[in-house]
Structure formats: C-alpha cells, structure tokens
N, CA, C and O atoms as a Maestro MAE file, in Angstrom:
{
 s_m_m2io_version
 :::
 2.0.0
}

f_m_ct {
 s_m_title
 :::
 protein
 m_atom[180] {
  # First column is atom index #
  i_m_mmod_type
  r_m_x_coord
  r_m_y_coord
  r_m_z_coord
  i_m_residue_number
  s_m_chain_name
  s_m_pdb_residue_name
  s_m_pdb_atom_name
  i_m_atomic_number
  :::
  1 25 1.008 17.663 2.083 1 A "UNK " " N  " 7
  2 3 0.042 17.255 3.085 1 A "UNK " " CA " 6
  3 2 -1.245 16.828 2.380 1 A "UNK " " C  " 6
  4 15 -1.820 17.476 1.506 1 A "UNK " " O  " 8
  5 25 -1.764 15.188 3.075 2 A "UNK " " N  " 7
  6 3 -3.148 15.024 1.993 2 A "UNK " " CA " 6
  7 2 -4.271 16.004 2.747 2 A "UNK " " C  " 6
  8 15 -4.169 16.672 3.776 2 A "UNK " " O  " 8
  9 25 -5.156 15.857 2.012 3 A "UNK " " N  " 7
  10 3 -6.348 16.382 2.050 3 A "UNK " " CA " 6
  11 2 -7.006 15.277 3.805 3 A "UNK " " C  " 6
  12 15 -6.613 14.134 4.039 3 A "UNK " " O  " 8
  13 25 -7.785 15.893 4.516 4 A "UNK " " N  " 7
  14 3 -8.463 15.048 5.136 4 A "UNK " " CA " 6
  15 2 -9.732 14.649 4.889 4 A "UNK " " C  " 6
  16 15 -10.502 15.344 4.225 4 A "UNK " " O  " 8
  17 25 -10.065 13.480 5.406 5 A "UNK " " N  " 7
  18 3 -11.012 12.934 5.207 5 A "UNK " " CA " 6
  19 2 -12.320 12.955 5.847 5 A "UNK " " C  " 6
  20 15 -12.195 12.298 6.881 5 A "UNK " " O  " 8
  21 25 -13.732 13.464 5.722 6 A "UNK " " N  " 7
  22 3 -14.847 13.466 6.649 6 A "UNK " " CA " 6
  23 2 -15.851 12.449 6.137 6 A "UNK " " C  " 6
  24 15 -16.461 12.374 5.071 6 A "UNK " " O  " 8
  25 25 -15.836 11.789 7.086 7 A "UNK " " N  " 7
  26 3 -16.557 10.663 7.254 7 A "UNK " " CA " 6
  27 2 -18.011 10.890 7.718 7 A "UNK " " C  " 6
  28 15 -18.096 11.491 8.789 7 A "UNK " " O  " 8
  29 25 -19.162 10.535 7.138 8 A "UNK " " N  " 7
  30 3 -20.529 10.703 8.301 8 A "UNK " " CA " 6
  31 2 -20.452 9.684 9.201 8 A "UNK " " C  " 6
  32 15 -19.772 8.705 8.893 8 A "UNK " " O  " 8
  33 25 -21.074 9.718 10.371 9 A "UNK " " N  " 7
  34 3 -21.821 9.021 11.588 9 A "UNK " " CA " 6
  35 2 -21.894 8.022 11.199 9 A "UNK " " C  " 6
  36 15 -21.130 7.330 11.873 9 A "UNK " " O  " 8
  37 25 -22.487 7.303 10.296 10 A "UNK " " N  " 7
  38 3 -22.621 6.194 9.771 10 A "UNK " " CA " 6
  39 2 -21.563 5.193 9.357 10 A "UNK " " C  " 6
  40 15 -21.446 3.984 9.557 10 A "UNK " " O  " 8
  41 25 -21.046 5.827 8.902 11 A "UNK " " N  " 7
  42 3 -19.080 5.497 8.459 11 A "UNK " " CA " 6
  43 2 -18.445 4.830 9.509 11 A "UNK " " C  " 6
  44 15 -17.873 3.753 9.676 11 A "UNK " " O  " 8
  45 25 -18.745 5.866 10.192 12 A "UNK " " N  " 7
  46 3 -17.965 5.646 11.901 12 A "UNK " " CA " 6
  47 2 -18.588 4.724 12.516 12 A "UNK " " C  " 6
  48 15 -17.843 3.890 13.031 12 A "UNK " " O  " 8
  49 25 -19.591 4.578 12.642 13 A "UNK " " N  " 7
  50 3 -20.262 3.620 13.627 13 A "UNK " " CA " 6
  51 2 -19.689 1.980 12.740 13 A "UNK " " C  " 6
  52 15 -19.069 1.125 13.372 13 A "UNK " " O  " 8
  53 25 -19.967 1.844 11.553 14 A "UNK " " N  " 7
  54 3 -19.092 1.175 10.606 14 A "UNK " " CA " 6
  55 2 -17.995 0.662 11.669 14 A "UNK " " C  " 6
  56 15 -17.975 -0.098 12.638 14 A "UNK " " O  " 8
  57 25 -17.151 1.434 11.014 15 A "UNK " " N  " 7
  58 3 -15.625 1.336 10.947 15 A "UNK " " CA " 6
  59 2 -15.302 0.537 12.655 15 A "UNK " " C  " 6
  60 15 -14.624 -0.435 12.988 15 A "UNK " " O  " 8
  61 25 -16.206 1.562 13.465 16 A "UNK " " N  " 7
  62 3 -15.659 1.089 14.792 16 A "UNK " " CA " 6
  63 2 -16.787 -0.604 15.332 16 A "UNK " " C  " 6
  64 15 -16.652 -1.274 16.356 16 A "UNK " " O  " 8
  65 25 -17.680 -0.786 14.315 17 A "UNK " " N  " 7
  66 3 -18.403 -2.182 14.610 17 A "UNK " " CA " 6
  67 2 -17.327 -3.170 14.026 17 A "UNK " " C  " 6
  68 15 -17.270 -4.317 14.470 17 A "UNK " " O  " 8
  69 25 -16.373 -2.690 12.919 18 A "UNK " " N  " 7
  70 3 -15.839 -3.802 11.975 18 A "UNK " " CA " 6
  71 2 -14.174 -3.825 13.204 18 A "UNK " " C  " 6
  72 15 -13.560 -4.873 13.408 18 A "UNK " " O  " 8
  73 25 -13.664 -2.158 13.982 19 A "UNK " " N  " 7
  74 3 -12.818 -2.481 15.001 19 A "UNK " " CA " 6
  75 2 -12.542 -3.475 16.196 19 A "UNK " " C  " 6
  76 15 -11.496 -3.883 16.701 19 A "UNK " " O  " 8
  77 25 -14.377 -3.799 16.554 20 A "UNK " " N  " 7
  78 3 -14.793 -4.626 17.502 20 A "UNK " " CA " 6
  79 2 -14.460 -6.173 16.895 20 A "UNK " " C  " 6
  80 15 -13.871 -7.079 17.485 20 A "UNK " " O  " 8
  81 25 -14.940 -6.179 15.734 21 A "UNK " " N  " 7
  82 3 -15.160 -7.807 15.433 21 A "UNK " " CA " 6
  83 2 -13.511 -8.332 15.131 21 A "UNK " " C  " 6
  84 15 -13.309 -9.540 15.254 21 A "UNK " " O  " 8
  85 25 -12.055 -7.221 14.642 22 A "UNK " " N  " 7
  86 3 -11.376 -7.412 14.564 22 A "UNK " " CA " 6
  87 2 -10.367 -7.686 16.068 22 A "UNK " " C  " 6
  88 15 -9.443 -8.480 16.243 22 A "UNK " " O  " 8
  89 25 -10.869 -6.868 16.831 23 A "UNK " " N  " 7
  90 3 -10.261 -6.878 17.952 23 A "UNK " " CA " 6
  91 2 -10.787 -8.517 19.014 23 A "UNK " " C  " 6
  92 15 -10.172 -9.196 19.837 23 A "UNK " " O  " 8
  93 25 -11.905 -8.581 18.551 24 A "UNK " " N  " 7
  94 3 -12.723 -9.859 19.108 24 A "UNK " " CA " 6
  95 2 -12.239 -11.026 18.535 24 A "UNK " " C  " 6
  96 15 -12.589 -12.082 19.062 24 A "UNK " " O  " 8
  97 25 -11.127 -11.078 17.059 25 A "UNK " " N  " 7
  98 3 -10.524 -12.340 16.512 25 A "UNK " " CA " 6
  99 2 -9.195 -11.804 17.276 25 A "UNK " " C  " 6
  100 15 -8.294 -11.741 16.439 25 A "UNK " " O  " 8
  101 25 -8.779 -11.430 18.447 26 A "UNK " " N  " 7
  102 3 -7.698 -11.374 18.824 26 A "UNK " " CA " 6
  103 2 -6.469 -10.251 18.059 26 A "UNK " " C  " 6
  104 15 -5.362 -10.074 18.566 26 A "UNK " " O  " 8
  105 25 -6.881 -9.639 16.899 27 A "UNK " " N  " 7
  106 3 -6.013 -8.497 16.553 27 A "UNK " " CA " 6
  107 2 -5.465 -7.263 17.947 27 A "UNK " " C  " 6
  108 15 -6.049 -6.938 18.981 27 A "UNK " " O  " 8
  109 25 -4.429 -6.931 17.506 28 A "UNK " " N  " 7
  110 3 -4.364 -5.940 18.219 28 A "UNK " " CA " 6
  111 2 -4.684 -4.192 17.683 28 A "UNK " " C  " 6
  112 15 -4.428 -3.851 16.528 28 A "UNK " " O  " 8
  113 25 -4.962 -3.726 18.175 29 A "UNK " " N  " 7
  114 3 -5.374 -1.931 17.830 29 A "UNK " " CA " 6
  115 2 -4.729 -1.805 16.783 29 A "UNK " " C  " 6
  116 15 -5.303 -1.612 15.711 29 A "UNK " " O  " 8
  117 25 -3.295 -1.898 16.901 30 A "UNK " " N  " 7
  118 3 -2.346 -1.400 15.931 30 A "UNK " " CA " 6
  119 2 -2.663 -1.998 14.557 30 A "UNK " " C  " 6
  120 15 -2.804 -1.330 13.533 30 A "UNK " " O  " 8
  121 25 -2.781 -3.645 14.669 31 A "UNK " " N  " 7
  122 3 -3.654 -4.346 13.025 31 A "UNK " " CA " 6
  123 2 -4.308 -4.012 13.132 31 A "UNK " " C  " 6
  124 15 -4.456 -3.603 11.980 31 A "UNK " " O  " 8
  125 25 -5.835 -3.420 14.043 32 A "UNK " " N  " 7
  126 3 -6.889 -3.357 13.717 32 A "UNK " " CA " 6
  127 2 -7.274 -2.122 12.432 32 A "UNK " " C  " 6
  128 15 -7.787 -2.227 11.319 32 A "UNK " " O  " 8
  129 25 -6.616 -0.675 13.409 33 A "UNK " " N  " 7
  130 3 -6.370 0.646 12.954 33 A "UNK " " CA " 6
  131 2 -5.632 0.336 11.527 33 A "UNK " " C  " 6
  132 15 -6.141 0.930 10.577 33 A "UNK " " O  " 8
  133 25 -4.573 -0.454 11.244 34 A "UNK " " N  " 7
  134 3 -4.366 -0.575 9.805 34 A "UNK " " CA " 6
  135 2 -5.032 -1.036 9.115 34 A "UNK " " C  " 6
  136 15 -4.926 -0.495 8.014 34 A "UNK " " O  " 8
  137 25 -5.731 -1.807 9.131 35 A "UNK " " N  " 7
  138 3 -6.908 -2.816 8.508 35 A "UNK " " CA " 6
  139 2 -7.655 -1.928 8.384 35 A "UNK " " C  " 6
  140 15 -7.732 -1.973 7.156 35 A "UNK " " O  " 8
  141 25 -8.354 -1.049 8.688 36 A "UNK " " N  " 7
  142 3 -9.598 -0.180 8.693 36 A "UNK " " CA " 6
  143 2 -8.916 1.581 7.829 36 A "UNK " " C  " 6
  144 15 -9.345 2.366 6.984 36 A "UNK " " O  " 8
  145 25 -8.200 1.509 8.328 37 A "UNK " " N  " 7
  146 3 -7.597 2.427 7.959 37 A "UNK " " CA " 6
  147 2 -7.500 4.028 8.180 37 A "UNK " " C  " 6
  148 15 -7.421 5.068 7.527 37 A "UNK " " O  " 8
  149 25 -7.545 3.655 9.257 38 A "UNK " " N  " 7
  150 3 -7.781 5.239 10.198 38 A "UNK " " CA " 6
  151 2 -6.635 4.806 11.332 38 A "UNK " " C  " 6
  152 15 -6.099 3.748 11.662 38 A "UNK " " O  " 8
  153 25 -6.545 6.353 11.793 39 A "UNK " " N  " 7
  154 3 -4.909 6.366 12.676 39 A "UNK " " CA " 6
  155 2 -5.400 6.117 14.126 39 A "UNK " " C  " 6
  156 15 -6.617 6.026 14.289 39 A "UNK " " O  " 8
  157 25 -4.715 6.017 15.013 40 A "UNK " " N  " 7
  158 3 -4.689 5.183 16.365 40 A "UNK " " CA " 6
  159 2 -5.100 5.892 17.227 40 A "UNK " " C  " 6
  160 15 -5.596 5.501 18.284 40 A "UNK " " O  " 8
  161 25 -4.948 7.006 16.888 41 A "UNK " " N  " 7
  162 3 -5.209 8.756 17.171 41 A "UNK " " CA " 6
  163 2 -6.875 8.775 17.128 41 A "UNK " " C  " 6
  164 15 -7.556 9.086 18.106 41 A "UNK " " O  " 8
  165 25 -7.450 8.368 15.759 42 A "UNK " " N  " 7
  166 3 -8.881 8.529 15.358 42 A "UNK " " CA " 6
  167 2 -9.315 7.976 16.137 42 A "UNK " " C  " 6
  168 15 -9.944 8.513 17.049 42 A "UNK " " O  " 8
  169 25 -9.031 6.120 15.993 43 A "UNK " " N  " 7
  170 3 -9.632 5.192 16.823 43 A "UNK " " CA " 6
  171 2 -9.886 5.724 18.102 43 A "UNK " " C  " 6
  172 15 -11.089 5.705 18.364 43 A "UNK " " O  " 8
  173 25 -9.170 6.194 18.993 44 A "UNK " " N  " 7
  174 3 -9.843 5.957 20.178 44 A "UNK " " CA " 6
  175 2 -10.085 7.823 20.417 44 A "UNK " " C  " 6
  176 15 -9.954 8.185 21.587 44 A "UNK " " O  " 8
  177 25 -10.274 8.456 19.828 45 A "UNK " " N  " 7
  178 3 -10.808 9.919 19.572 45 A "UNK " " CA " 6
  179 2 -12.433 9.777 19.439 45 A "UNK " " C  " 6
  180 15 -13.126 10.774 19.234 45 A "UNK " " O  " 8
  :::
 }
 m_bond[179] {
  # First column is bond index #
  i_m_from
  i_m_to
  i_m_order
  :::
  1 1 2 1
  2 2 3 1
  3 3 4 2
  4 3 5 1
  5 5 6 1
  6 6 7 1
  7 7 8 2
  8 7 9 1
  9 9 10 1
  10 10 11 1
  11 11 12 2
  12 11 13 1
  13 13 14 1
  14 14 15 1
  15 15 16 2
  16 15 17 1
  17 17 18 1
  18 18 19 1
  19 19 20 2
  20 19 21 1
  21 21 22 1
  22 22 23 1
  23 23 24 2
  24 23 25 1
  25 25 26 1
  26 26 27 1
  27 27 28 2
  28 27 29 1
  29 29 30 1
  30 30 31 1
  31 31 32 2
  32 31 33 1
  33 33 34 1
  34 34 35 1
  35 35 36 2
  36 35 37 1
  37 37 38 1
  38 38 39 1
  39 39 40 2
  40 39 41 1
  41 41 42 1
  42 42 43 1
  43 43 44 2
  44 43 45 1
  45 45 46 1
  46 46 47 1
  47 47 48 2
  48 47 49 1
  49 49 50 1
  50 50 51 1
  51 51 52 2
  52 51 53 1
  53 53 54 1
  54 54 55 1
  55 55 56 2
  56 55 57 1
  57 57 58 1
  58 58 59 1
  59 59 60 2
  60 59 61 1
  61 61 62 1
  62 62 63 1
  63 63 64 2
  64 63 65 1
  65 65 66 1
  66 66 67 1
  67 67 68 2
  68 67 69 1
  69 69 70 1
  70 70 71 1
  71 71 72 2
  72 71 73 1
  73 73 74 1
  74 74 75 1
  75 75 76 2
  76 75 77 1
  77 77 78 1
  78 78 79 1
  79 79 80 2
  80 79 81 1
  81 81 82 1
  82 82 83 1
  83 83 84 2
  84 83 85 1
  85 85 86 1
  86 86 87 1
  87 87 88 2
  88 87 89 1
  89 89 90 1
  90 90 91 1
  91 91 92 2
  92 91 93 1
  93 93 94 1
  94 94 95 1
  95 95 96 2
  96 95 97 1
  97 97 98 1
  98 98 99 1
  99 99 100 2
  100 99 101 1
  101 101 102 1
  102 102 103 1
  103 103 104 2
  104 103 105 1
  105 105 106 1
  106 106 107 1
  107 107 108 2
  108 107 109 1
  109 109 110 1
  110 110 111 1
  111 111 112 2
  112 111 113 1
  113 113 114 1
  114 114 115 1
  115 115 116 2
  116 115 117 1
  117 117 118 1
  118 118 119 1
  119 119 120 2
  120 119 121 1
  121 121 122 1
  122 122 123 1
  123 123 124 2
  124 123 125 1
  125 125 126 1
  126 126 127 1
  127 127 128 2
  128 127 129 1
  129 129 130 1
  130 130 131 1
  131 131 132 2
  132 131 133 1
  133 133 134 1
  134 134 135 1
  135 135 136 2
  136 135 137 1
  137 137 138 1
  138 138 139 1
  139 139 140 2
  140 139 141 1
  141 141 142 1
  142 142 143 1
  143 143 144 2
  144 143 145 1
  145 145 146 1
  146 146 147 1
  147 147 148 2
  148 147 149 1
  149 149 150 1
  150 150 151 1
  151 151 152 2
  152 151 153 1
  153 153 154 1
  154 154 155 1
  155 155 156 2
  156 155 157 1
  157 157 158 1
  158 158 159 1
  159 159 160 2
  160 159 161 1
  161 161 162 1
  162 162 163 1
  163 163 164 2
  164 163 165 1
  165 165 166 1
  166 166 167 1
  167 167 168 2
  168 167 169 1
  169 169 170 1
  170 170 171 1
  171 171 172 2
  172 171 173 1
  173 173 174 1
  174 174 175 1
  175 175 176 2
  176 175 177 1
  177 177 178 1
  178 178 179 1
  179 179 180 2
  :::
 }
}
C-alpha cells in the first residue's frame, strides 16, 4: 500500500482550477482526474 499524499489548500485550489480549464476543453472527469492525477473519489470529495 503507497503512502498517501497531503496536499495544502493551495495545491487543491490548483489542481481543481487546472480540473475546470480541462473539463472546459471538453475532457471528461475520467481524463481530467487522470491528467491531474488524483482519483475520481478526491475530485469530487
């Protein structure tokens, strides 16, 4: 089992501005969440 990962606030706000702009070129969640690299689970957690 890996280790998990903690991210700060900042990270996140990140990750989910770069989810928007991917989802806004028409990706879906599933590319988006791989592209970024957090689980589908996180994303919308």
């Amino acid at each position: 089992m890996s280790k998990r990962k903690v991210f700060t606030a900042e990270q996140i706000v990140l990750k989910l501005r770069e989810a928007e702009i991917l989802l806004g070129q028409g990706k879906s969640v599933r590319e988006a969440v791989r592209i970024l690299e957090v689980s589908e689970q996180t994303y919308y957690r």
